[in-house]
C-alpha positions as CSV (number, residue, x, y, z in Angstrom):
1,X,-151.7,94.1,58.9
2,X,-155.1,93.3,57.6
3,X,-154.4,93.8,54.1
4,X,-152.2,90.4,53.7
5,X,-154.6,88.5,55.8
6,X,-156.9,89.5,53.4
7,X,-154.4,88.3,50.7
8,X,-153.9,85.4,52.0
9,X,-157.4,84.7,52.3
10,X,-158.3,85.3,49.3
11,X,-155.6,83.1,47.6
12,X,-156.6,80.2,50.0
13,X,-159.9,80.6,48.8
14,X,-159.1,81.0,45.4
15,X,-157.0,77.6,45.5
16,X,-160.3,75.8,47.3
17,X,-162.7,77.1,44.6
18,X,-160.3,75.6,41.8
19,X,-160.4,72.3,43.3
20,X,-163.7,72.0,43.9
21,X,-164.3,72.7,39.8
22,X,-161.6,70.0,39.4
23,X,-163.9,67.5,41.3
24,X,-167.1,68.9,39.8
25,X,-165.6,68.2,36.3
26,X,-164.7,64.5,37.9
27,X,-168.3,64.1,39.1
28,X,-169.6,65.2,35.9
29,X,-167.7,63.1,34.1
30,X,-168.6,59.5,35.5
31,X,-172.5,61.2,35.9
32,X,-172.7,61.5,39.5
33,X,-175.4,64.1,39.4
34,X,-175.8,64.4,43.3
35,X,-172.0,64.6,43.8
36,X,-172.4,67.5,41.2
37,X,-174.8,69.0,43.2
38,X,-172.8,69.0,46.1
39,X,-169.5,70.4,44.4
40,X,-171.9,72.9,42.8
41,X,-173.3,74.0,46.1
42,X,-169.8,73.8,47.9
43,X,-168.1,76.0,44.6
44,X,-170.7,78.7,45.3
45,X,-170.3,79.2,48.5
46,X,-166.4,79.4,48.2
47,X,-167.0,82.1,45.4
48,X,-169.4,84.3,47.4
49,X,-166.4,84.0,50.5
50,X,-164.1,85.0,47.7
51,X,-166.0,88.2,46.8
52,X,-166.6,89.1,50.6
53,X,-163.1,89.0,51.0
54,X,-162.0,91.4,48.5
């Protein structure tokens, strides 16, 4: 029962981190560099939940 959670998870998290490098290219793009840093911060995190997950 655990292992599809995990699944599940894991593509949830997966989608999250790949919007968040959509928006950090966004942010880059028009130069916001404190947006970036946000999106940067907010894209870590999501990747270390990713790799606890597994």
């Amino acid at each position: 029962m655990k292992a599809p959670m995990k699944s599940n998870q894991a593509e949830m998290l997966n989608r999250l981190y790949n919007m968040k490098l959509k928006q950090l290219a966004q942010a880059n793009q028009q130069g916001n560099s404190l947006h970036c840093q946000v999106l940067e911060a907010e894209a870590r995190a999501i990747f270390s939940a990713i790799k606890s997950a597994r």
